[in-house]
Backbone as JSON, one array per atom type, in Angstrom:
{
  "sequence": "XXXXXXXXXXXXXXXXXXXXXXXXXXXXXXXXXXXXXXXXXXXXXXXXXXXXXXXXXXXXXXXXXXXXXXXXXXXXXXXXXXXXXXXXXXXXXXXXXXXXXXXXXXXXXXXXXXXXXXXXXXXXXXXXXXXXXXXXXXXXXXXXXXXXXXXXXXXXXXXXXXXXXXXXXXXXXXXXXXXXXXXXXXXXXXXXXXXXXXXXXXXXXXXXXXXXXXXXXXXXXXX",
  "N": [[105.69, 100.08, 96.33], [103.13, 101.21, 94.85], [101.02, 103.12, 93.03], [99.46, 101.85, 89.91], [98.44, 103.41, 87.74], [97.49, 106.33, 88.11], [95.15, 107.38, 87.28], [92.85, 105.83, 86.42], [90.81, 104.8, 88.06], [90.59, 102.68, 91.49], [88.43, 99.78, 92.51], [85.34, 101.21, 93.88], [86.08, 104.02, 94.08], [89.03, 106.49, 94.47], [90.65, 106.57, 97.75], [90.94, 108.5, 100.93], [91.34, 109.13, 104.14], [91.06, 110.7, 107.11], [91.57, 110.38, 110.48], [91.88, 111.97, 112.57], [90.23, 114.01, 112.41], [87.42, 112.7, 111.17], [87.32, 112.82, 108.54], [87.01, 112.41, 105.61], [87.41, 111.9, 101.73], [85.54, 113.42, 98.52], [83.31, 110.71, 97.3], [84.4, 109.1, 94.38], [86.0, 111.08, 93.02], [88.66, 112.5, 90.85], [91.89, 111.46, 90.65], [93.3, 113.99, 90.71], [91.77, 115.61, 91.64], [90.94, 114.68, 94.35], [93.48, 115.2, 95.32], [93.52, 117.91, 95.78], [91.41, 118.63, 97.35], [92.45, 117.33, 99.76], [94.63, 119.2, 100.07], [93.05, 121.19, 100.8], [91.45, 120.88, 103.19], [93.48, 120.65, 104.87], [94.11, 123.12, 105.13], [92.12, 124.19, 106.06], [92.67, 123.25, 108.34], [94.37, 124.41, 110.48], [95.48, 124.08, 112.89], [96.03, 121.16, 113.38], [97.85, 120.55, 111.17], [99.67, 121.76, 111.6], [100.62, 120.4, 113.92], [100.88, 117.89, 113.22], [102.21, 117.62, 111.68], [101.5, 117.73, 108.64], [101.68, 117.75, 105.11], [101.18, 120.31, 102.7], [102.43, 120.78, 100.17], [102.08, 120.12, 96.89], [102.75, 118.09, 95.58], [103.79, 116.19, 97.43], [101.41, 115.71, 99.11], [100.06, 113.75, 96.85], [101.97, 111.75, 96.92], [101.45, 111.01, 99.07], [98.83, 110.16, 98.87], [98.72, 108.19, 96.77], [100.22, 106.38, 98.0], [98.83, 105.79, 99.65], [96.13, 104.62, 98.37], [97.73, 102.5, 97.32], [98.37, 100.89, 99.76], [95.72, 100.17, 100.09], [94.69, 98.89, 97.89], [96.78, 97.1, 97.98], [95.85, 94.99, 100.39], [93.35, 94.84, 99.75], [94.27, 92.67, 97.75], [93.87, 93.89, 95.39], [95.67, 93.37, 92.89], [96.19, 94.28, 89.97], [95.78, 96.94, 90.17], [98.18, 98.03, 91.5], [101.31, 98.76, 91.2], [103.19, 98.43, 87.79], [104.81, 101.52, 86.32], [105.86, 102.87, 88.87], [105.49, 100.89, 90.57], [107.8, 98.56, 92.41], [110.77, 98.33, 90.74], [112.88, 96.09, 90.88], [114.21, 93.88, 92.62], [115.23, 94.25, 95.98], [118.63, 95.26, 97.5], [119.91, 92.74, 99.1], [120.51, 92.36, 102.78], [123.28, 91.98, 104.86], [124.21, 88.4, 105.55], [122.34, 87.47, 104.49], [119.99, 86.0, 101.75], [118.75, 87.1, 98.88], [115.68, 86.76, 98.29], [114.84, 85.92, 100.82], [115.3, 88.38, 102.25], [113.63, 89.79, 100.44], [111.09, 89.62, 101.54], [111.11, 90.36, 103.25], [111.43, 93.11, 103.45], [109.0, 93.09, 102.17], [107.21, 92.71, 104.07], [107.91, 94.82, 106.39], [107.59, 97.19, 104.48], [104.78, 97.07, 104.03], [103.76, 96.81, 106.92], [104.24, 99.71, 107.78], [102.53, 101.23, 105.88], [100.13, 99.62, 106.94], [99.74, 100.99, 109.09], [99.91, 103.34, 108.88], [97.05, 103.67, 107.63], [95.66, 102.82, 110.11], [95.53, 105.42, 110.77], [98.16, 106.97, 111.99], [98.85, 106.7, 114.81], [100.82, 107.4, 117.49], [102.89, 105.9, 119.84], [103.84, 106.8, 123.32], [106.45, 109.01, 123.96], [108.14, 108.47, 125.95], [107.89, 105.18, 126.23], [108.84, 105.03, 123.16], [111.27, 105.72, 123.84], [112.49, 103.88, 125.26], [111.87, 101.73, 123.87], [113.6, 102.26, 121.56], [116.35, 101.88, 122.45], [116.79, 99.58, 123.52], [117.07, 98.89, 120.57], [119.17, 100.08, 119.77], [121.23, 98.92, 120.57], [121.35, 96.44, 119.42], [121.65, 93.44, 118.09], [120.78, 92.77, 115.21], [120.23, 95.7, 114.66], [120.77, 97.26, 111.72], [122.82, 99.38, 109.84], [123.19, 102.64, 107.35], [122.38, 103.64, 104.45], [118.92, 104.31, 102.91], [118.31, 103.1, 100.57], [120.21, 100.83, 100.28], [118.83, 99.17, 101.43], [116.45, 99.09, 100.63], [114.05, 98.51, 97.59], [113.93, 101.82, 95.34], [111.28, 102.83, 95.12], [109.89, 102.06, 97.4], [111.69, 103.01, 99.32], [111.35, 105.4, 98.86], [108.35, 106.04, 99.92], [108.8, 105.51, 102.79], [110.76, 108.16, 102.95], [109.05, 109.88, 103.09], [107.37, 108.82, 105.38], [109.26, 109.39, 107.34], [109.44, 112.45, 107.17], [107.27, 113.18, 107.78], [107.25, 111.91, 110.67], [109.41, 113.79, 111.45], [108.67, 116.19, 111.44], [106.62, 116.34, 113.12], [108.41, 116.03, 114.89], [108.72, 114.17, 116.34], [111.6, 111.87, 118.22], [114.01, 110.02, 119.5], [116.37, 109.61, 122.01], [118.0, 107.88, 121.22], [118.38, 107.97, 118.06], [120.45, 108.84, 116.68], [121.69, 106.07, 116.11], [120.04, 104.21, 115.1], [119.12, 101.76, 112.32], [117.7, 99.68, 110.06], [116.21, 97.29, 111.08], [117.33, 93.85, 110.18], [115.86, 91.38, 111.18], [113.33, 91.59, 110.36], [113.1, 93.87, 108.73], [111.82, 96.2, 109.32], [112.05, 99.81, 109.68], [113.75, 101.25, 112.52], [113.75, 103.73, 113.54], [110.78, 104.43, 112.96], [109.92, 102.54, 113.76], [109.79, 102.08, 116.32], [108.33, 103.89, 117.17], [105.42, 102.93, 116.36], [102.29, 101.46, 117.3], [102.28, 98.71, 118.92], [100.03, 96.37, 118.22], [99.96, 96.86, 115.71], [102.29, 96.38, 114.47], [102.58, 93.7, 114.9], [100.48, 92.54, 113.92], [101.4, 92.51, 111.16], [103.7, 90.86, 111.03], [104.67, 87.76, 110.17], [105.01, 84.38, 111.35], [107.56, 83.35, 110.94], [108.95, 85.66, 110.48], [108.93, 86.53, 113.1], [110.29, 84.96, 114.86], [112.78, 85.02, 113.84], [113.74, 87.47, 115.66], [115.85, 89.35, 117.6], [116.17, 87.45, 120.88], [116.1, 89.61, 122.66], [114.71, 91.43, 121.83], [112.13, 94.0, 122.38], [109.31, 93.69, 120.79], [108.89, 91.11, 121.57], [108.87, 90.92, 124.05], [107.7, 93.36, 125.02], [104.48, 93.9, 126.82]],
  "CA": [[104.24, 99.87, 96.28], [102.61, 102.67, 93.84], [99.89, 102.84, 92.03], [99.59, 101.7, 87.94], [98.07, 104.31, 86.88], [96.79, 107.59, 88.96], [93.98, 108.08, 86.6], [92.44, 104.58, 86.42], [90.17, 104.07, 89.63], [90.12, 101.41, 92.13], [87.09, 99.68, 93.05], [84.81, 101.63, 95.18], [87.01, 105.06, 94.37], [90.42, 106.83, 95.56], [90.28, 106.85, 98.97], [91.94, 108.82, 102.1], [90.34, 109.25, 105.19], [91.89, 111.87, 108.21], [90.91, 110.04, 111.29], [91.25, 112.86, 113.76], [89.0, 114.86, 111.96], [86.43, 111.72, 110.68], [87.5, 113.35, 107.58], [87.4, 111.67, 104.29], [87.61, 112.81, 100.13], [84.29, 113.06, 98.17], [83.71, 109.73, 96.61], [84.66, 108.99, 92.8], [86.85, 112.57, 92.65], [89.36, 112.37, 89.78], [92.8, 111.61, 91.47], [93.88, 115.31, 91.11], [90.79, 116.81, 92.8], [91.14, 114.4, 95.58], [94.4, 116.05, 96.11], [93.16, 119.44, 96.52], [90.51, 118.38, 98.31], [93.4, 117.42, 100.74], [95.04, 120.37, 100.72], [91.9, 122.44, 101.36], [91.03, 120.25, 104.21], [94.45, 120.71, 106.22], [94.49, 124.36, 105.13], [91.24, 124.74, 106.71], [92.77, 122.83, 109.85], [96.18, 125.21, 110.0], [96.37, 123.67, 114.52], [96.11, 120.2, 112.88], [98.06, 120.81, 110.03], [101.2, 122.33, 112.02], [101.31, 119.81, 114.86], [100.69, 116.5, 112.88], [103.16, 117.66, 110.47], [100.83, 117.4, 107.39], [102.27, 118.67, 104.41], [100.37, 120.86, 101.79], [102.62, 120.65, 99.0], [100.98, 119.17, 95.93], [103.79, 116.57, 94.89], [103.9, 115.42, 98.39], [100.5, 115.13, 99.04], [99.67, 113.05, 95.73], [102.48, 110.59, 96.94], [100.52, 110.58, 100.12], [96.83, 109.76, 98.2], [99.18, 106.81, 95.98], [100.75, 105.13, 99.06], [97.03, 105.32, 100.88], [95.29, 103.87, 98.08], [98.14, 101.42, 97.05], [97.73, 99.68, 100.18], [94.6, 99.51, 100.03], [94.04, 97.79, 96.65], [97.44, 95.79, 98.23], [95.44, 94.8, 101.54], [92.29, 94.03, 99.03], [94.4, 91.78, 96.81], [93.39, 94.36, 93.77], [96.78, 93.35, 92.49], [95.91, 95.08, 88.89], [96.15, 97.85, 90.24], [99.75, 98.4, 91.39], [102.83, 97.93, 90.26], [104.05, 99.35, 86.81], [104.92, 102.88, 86.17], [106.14, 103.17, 90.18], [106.26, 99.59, 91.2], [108.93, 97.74, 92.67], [111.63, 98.29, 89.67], [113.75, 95.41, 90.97], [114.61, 93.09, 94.07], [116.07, 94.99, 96.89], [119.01, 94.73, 97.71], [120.5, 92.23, 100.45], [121.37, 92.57, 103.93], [124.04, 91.12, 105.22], [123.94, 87.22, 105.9], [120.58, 87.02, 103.74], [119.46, 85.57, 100.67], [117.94, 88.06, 98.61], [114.56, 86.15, 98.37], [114.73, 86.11, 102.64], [115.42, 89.94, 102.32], [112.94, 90.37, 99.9], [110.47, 89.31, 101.75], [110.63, 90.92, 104.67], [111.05, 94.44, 102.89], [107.89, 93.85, 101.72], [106.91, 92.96, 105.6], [108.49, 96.13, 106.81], [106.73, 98.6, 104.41], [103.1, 96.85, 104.44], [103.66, 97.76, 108.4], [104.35, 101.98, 107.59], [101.32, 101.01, 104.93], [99.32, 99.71, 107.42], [99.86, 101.97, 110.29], [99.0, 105.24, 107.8], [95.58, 103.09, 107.38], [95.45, 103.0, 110.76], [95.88, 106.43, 111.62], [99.05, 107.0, 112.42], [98.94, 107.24, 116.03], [102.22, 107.23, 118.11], [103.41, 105.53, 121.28], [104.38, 107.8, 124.06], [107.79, 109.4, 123.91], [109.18, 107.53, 127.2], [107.84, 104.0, 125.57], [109.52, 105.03, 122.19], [112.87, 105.87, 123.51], [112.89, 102.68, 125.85], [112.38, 100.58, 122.44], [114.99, 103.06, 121.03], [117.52, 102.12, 123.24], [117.28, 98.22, 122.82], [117.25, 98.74, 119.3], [120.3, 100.78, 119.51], [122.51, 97.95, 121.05], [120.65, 94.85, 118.9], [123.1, 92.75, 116.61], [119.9, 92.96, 113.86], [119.76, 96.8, 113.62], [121.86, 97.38, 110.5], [123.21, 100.55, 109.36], [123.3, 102.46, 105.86], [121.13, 104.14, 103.29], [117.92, 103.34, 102.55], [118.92, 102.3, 99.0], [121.16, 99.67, 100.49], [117.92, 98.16, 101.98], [114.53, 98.72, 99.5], [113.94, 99.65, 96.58], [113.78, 103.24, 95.0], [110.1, 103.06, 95.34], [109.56, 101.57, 99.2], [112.33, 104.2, 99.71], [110.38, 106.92, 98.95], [107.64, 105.95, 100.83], [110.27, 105.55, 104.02], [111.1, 108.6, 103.48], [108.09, 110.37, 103.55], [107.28, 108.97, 106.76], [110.33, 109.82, 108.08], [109.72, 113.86, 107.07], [106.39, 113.44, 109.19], [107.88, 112.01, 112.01], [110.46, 115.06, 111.84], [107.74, 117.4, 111.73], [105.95, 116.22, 114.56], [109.27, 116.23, 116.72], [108.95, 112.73, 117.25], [112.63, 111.63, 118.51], [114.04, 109.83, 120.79], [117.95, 109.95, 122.59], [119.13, 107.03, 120.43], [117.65, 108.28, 117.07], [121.41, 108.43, 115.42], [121.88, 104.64, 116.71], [119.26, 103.36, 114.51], [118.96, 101.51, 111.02], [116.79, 99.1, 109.52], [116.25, 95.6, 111.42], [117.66, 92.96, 109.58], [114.8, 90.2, 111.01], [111.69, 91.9, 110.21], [112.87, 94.67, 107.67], [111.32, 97.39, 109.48], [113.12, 101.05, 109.94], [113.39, 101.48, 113.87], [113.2, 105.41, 113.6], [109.6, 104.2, 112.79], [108.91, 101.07, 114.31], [109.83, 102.4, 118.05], [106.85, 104.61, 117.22], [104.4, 102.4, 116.23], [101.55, 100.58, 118.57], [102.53, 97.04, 119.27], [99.38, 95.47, 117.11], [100.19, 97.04, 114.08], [103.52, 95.78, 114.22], [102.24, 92.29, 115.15], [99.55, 92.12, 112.26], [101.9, 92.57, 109.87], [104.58, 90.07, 111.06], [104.88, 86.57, 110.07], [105.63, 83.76, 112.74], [109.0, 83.4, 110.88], [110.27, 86.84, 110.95], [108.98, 86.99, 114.85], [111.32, 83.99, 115.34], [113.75, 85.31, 113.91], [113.81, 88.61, 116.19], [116.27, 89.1, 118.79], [115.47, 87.05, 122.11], [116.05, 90.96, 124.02], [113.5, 92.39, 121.16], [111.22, 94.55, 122.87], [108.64, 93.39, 120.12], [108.61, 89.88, 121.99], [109.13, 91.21, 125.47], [106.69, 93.86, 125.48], [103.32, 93.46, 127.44]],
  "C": [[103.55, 101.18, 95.92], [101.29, 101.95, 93.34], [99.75, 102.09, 90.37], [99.34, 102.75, 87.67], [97.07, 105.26, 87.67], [95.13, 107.88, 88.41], [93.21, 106.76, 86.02], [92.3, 104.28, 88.12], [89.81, 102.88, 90.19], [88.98, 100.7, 92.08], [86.44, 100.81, 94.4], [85.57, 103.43, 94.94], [88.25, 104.96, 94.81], [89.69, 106.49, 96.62], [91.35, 107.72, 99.9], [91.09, 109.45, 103.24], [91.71, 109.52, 106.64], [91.11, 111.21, 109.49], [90.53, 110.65, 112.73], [90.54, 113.75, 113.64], [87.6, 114.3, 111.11], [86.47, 112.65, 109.27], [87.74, 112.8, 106.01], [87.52, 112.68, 102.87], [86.04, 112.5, 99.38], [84.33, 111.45, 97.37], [83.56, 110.13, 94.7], [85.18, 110.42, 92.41], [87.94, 111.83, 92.07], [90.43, 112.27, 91.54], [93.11, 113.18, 91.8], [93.0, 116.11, 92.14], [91.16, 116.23, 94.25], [92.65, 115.21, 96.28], [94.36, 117.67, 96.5], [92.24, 119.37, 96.99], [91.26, 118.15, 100.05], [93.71, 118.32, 101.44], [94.49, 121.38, 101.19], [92.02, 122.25, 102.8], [91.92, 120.75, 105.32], [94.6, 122.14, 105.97], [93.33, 124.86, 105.86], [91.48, 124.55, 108.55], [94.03, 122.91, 110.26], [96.61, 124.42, 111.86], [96.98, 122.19, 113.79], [97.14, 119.88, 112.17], [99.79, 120.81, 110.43], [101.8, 120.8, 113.51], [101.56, 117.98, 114.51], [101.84, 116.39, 111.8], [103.08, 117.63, 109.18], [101.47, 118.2, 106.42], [101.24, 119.3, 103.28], [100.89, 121.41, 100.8], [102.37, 119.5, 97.87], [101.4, 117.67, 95.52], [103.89, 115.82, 95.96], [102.36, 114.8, 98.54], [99.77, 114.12, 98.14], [100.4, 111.45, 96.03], [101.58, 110.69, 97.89], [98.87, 109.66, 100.12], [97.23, 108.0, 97.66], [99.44, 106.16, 97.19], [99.61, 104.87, 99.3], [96.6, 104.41, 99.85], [96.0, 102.29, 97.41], [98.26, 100.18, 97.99], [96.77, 99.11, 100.61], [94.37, 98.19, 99.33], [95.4, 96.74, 97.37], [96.8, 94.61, 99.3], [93.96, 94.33, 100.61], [92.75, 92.99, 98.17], [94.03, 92.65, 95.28], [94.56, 94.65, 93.21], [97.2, 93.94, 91.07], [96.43, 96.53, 89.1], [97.05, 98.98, 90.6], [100.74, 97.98, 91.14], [103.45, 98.6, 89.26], [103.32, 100.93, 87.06], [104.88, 103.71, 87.95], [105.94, 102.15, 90.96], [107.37, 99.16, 91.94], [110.1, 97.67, 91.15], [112.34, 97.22, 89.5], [113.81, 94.72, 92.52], [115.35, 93.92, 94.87], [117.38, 94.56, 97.22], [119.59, 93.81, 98.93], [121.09, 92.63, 101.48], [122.32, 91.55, 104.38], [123.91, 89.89, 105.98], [122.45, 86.52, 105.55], [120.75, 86.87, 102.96], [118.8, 86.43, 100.26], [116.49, 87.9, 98.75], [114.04, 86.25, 99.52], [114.4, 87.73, 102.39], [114.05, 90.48, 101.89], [111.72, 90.59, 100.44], [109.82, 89.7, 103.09], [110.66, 92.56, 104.57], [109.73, 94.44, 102.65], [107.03, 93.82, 103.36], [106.69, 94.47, 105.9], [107.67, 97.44, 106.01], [104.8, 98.52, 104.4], [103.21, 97.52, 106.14], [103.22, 99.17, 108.2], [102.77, 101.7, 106.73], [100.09, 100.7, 106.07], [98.95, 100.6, 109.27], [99.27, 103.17, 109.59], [97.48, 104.41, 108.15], [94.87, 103.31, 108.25], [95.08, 104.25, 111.58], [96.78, 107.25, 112.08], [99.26, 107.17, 113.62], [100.06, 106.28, 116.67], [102.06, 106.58, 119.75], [103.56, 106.54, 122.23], [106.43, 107.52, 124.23], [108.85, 107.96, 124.53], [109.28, 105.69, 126.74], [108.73, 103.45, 123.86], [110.74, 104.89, 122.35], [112.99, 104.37, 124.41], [113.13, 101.53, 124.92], [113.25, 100.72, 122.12], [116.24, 102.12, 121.75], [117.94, 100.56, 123.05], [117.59, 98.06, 121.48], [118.47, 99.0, 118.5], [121.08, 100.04, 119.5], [121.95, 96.41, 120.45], [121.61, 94.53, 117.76], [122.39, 92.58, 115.64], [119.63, 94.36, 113.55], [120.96, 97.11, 113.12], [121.81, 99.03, 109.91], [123.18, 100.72, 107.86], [121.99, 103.1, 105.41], [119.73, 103.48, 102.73], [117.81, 102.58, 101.25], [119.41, 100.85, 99.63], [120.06, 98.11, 101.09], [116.75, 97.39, 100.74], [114.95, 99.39, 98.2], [113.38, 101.35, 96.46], [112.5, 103.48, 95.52], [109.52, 102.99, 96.84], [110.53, 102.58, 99.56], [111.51, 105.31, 100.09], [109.46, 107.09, 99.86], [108.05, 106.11, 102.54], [110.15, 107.26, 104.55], [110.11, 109.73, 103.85], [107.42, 110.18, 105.32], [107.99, 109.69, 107.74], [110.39, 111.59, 108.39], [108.18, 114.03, 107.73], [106.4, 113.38, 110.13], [108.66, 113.23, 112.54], [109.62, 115.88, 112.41], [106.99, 117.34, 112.78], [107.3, 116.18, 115.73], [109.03, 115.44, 117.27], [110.24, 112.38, 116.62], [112.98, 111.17, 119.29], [115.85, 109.62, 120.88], [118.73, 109.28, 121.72], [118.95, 107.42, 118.9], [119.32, 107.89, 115.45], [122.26, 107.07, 115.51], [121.15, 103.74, 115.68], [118.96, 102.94, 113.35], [117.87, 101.24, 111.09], [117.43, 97.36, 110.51], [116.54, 94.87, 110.6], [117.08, 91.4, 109.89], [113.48, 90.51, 110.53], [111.81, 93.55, 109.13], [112.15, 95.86, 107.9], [112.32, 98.6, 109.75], [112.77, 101.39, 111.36], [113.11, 102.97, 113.83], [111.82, 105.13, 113.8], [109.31, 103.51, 113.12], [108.61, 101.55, 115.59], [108.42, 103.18, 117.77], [105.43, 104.09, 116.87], [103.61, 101.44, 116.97], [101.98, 98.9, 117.83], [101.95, 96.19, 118.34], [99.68, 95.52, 116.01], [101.57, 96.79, 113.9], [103.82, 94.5, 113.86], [101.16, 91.69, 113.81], [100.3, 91.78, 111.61], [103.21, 91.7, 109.9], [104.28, 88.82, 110.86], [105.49, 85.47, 111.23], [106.98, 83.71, 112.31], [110.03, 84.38, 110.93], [110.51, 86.85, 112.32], [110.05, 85.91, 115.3], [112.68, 84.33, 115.21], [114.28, 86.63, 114.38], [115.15, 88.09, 117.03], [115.85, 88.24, 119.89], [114.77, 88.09, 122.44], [114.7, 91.48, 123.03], [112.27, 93.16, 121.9], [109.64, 93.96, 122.12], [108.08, 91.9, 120.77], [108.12, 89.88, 123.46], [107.97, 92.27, 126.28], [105.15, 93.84, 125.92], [102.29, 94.74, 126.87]]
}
């Protein structure tokens, strides 16, 4: 989930908006400015900057501006506006005991979630609540092992793994961390799900993936 074309604006502008600093980008700034508008921003906010894990290299931050505003226009339906030239290249491939079409379908589940959690904010669970998910997740006969290739495509990859090098940086971890794949009912990456609040997990699920969770799923179980 990319953009079409970096330099061809949405409706309404880019957008990216810093929610612990009510911090947004000027409106209608060329894509590139908005990205140094970025990097000003977190260079001006070096506590921020170091403990949130923000990065302020240019190639990162730019994917950071494309994911934000691709799920936007995906979350508006402004379906024009992503897709080629960093699209989806191809069907992901299958997990084991799925239909690619099943699979496919819950990859795209799984990264609208990370998509709509950024939107959100990104704000984390507490540690002790993370590793307690962790730990069911560790011993669940749906989390599946393996490369993220083996799951999404190149493109939802990337995105993945970007999260994944913010989570690092913030030193969010928890005991089971080298226990954990990708769910194989709901297509999310536990590294990242255990960390994400409950609703935004729940928005973005379908009654048929939630059915098809574990019973033990913390996702079902949790109050």
């Amino acid at each position: 989930m990319r953009l079409r074309d970096r330099n061809k604006f949405p409706p309404g502008g880019f957008r990216f908006y810093v929610p612990e600093t009510r911090w947004s980008i000027q409106p209608w700034v060329s894509f590139d400015v908005a990205v140094q508008q970025i990097i000003q921003h977190r260079q001006a906010n070096p506590f921020l900057t170091q403990s949130k894990g923000w990065s302020t290299d240019p190639g990162i931050v730019a994917d950071e501006l494309d994911a934000f505003n691709a799920a936007v226009c995906e979350q508006m339906r402004w379906m024009d506006f992503i897709g080629e030239g960093g699209g989806p290249a191809g069907p992901p491939k299958a997990m084991s005991h799925q239909s690619p079409s099943s699979r496919s379908a819950q990859v795209v589940a799984g990264v609208k979630t990370i998509a709509a959690w950024e939107l959100a904010g990104g704000n984390v669970v507490d540690r002790a609540l993370a590793n307690a998910r962790a730990k069911t997740c560790s011993a669940c006969i749906k989390n599946e092992s393996g490369d993220l290739l083996s799951f999404f495509t190149e493109q939802a990859a990337r995105l993945i793994k970007l999260q994944l090098e913010t989570k690092n940086n913030m030193k969010l971890s928890t005991d089971f961390d080298p226990l954990l794949g990708v769910c194989s009912a709901c297509g999310c990456v536990n590294k990242l799900k255990v960390w994400a609040p409950l609703d935004i997990i729940l928005k973005e699920m379908k009654p048929e993936t939630k059915a098809a969770l574990a019973a033990n799923c913390w996702v079902l179980n949790e109050k």
